[in-house]
C-alpha positions in Angstrom: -14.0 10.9 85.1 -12.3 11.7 81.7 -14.9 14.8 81.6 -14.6 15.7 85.0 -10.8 16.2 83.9 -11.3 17.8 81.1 -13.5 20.6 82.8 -10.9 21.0 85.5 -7.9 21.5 82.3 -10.3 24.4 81.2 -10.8 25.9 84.4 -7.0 26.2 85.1 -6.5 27.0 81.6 -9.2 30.3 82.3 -7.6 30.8 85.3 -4.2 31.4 83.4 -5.9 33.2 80.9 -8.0 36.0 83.1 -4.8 36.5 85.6 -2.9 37.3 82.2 -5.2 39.6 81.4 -5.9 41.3 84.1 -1.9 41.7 85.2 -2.1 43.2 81.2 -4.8 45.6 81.9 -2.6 46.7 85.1 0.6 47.7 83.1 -1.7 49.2 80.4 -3.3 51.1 82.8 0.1 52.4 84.7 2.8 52.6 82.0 0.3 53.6 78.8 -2.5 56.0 80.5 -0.3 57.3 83.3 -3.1 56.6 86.5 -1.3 57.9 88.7 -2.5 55.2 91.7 -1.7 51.5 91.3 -4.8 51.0 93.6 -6.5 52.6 91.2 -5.3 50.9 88.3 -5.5 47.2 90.1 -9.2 47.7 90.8 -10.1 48.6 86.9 -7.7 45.6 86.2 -9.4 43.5 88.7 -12.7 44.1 87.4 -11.7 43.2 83.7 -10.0 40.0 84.7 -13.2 39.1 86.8 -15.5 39.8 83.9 -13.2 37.3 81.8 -13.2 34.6 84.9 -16.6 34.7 84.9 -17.5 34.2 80.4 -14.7 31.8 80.8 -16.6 29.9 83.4 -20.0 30.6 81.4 -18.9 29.7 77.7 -15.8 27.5 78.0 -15.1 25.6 81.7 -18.6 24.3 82.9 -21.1 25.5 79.3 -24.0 26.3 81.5 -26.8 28.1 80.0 -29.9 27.0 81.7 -29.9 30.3 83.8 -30.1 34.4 82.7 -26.6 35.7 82.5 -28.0 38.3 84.9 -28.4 36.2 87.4 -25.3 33.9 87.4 -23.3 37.0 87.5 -25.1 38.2 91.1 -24.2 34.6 92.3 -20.4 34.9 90.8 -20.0 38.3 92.5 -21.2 37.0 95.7 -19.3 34.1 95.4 -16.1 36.0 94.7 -16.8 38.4 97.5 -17.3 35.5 100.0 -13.9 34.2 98.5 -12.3 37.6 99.2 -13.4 38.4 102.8 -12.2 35.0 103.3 -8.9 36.1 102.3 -8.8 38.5 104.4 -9.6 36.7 107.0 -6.9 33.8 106.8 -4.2 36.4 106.7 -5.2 38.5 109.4 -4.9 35.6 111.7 -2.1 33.8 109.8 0.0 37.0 110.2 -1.7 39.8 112.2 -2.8 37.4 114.9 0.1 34.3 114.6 2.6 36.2 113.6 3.8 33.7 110.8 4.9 34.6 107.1 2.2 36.4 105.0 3.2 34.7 102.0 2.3 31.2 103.3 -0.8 32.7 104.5 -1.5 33.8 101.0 -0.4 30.2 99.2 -3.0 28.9 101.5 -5.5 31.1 100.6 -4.7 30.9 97.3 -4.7 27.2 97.3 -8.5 27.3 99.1 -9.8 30.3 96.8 -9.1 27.7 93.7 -10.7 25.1 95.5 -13.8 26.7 96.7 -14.6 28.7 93.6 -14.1 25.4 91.4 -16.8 24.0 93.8 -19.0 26.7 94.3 -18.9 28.0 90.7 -19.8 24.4 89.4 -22.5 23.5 92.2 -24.4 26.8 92.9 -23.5 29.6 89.7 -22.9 27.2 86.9 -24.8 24.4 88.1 -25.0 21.1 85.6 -27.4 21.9 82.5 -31.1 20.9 83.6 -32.0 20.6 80.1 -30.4 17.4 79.5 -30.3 16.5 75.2 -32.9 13.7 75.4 -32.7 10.2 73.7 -35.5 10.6 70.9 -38.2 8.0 71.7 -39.7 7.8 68.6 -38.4 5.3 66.9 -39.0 3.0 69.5 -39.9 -0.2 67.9 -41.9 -1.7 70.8 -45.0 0.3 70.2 -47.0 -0.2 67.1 -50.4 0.8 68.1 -50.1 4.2 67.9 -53.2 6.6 67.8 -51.2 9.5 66.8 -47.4 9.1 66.4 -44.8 12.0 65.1 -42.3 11.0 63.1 -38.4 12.9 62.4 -35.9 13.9 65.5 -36.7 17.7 65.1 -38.1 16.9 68.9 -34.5 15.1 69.8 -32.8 18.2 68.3 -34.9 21.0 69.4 -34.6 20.1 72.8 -31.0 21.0 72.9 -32.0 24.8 72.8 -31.5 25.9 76.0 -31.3 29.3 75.2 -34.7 29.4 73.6 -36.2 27.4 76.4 -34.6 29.5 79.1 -35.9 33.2 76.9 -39.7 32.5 76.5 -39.7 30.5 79.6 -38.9 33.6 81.9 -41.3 35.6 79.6 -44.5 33.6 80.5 -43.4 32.6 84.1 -45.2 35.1 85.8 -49.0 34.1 84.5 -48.0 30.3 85.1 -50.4 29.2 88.0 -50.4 26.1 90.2 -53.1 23.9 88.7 -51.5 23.8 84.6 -53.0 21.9 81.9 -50.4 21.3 78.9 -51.5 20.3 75.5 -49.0 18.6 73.4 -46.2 17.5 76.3 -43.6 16.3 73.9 -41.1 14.7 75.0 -40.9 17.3 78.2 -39.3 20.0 76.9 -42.1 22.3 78.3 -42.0 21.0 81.6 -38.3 20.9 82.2 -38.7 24.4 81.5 -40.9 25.2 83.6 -39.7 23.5 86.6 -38.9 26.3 89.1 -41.4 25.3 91.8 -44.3 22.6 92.7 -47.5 22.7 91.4 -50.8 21.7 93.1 -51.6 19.9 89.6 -49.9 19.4 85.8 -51.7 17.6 83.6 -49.2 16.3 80.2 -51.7 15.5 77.5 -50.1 14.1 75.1 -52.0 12.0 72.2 -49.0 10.2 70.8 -48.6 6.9 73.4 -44.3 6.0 73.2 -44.0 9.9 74.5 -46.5 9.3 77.1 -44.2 6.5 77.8 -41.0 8.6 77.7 -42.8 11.4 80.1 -43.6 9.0 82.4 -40.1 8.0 82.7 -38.5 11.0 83.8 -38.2 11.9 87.4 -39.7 15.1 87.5 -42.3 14.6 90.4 -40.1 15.5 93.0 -39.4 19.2 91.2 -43.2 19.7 90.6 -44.9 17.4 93.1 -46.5 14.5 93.3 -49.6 16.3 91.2 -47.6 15.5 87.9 -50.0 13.7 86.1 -49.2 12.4 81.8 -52.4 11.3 80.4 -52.7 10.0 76.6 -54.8 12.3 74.8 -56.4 15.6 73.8 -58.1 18.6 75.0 -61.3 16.4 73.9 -60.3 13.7 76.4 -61.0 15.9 79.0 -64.3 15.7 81.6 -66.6 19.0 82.4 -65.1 18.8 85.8 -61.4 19.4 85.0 -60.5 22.7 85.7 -57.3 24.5 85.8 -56.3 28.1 86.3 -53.4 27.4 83.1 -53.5 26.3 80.1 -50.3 26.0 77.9 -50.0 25.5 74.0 -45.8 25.7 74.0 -45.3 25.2 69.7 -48.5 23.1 69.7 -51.8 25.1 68.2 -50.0 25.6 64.8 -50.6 21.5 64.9 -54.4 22.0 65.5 -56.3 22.0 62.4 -59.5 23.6 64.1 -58.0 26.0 66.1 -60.7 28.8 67.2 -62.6 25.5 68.0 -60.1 24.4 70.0 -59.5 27.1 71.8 -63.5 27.8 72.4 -63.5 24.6 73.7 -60.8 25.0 76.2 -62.0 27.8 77.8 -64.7 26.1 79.4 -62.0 24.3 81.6 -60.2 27.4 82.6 -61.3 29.3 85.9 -62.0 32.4 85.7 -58.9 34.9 86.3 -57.2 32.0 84.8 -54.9 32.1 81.7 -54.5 30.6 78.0 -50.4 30.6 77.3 -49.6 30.5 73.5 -46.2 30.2 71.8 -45.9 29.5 68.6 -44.4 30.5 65.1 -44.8 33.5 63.3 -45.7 34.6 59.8 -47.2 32.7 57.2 -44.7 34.4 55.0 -42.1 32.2 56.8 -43.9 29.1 55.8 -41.2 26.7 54.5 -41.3 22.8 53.8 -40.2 21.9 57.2 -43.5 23.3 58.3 -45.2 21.3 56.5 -42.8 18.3 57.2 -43.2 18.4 61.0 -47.2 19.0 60.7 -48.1 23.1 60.9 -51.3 24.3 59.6 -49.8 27.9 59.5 -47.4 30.2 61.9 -49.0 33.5 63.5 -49.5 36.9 63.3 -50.8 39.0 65.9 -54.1 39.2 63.6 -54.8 36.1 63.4 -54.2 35.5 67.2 -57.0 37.9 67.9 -59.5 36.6 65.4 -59.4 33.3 67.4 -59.9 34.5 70.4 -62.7 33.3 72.7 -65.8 35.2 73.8 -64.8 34.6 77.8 -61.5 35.9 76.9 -59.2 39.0 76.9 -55.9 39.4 75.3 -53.1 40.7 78.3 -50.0 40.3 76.4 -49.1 40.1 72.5 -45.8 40.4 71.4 -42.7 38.5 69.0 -39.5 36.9 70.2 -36.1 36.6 68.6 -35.8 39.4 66.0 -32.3 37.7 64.8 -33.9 34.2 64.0 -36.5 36.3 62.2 -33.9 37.3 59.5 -32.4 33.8 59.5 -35.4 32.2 58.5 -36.1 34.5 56.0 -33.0 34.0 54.6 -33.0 29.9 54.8 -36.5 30.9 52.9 -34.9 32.4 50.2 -31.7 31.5 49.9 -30.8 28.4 51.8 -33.9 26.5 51.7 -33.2 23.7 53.3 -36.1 21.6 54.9 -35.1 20.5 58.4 -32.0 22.3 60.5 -29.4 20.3 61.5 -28.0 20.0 65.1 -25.2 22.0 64.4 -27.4 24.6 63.1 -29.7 24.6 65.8 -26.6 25.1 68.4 -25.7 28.3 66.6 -29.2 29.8 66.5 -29.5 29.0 70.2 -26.2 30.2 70.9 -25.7 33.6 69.0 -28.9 34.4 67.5 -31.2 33.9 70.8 -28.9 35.5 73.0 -28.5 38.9 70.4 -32.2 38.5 70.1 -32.8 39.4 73.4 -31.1 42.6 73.6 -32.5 43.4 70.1 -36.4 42.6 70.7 -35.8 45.0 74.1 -34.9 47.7 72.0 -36.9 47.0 69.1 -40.0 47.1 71.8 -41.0 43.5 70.6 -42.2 44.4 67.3 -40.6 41.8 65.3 -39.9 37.7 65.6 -40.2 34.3 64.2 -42.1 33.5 67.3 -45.1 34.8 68.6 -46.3 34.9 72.7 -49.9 35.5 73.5 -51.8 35.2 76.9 -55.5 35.4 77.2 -57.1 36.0 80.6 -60.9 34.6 81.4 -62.4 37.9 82.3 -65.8 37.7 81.4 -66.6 40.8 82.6 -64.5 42.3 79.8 -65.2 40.0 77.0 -64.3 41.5 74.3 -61.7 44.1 74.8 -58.2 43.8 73.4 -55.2 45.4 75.3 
């Protein structure tokens, strides 16, 4: 309740905020640069004072980042444009129609324009964060027989990057099938990003057992259907007749020791049209303590990514992410070199460097990254070629 409050403080407090500007940008407009037309000069003014309703509501009154900015602004503009004809509406039959005073019909509407653009911008454009900080379950004391167990909170923090999650999420989207295999679930931070529909299968392997646990205990089957499926283990636990037409390695084949063997391996369990997803770090040259801490065998370059590739395979897309976290690493490398992030840390990468990032790889063609994406297709008519 004390939240809900708070939220509701900052939401009048924007309100305040983008009316103030936008009544600035009016007199600015008519006493400073001599527009000639008030109408004129209110619609520019109206426009900036949306633009700061609308990063207000973003950044400070709800904090929702789970969607693109693009697309929360096309469902802020409709909103407001609803709210607008609605207006319109009220005081056409208040006044036009009733004959009663036009400036109680517009403290009415003004009174259900807050009201319904709190609601609707909280429910619908700004919608509650899907990618909830999760309780580490790692140092859960009740399992001791562990065949595999991690160790640290890097997991706990990590999945607070909602940025990150949302950026190479929408990147690989499109070659994400129905029937997905996922090596090295986590503690979910893959499939909460990837829950935009309902799947005819998902597999979580995952060999450590109290994340297994964990996974099983969050209620994602009624996002991706009831063919949500954790099982404890690896890629060697599976049986010749599992097949899927995905296979995901989200920050997980830089764990592999044997990775060409891994991946050689998985192949046999992909269809054919089907398609290996890899993300994972880049540049050895980035290599730092807290690689080794957390259990890499190496980060990625696109060499190296095509050396490994399978004879039933062909490579459709190659490219780096985050351009700006590139040049922070490099600099905790030299400089910093401090061998595990803090939260706070992570928060500002996720925040500012991810989002600059993604304007920057754009334009930089993805050419440079700390990450690296790469999807193979079974083709094995084209064995072979690289694209």
């Amino acid at each position: 309740m004390k939240s809900q409050s708070k939220e509701l403080l900052r939401y009048v407090m924007n309100g305040f905020f983008a009316t103030a500007v936008h009544y600035a940008v009016l007199n600015i407009c008519i006493e400073h640069f001599n527009i000639g037309s008030a109408g004129i000069s209110n619609l520019l003014a109206s426009a900036v004072g949306i633009t700061c309703t609308f990063l207000g509501n973003r950044y400070f009154v709800f904090r929702c980042y789970d969607q693109a900015i693009i697309k929360q602004l096309i469902k802020f503009v409709g909103l407001y444009l609803s709210i607008a004809f609605l207006n319109g509406a009220i005081l056409f039959l208040w006044t036009d129609q009733l004959g009663y005073s036009y400036k109680i019909g517009f403290l009415i509407s003004l009174i259900l324009q807050a009201i319904l653009s709190y609601s609707f911008s909280k429910k619908y454009v700004f919608p509650e964060n899907k990618y909830p900080i999760m309780n580490n379950p790692l140092h859960s004391e009740s399992e001791k027989d562990l065949s595999f167990s991690y160790s640290g909170k890097e997991l706990e923090n990590f999945s607070s990057a909602i940025n990150w999650k949302t950026y190479w999420s929408n990147k690989i989207r499109p070659f994400v099938g129905d029937e997905v295999l996922e090596l090295g679930a986590g503690i979910g931070a893959t499939v909460m990003a990837l829950n935009h529909k309902r799947y005819c299968k998902w597999i979580a392997l995952e060999p450590d057992k109290v994340m297994c646990s964990f996974l099983e205990k969050i209620n994602i089957q009624e996002t991706l259907g009831p063919g949500f499926k954790v099982v404890n283990g690896t890629s060697a636990n599976l049986q010749a007749k599992d097949t899927f037409d995905t296979i995901l390695y989200i920050d997980v084949l830089e764990h592999i020791e044997y990775d060409e063997s891994e991946l050689v391996h998985v192949q046999n369990h992909l269809v054919e049209g089907g398609h290996i997803i890899i993300v994972a770090p880049a540049h050895n040259f980035l290599y730092t303590v807290f690689d080794k801490k957390i259990g890499h065998y190496r980060r990625y370059n696109k060499k190296m990514l095509r050396s490994l590739m399978p004879e039933k395979m062909v490579i459709k897309k190659i490219y780096y992410l985050d351009s700006v976290g590139l040049l922070a690493s490099l600099a905790n490398k030299l400089f910093l070199k401090s061998d595990t992030p803090s939260y706070k840390q992570i928060q500002v990468w996720d925040n500012f460097m991810v989002k600059t990032s993604r304007w920057v790889d754009f334009m930089t063609g993805y050419m440079v990254g700390k990450s690296i994406v790469c999807i193979l297709e079974k083709n094995t008519a084209k064995a072979g070629d690289v694209r």
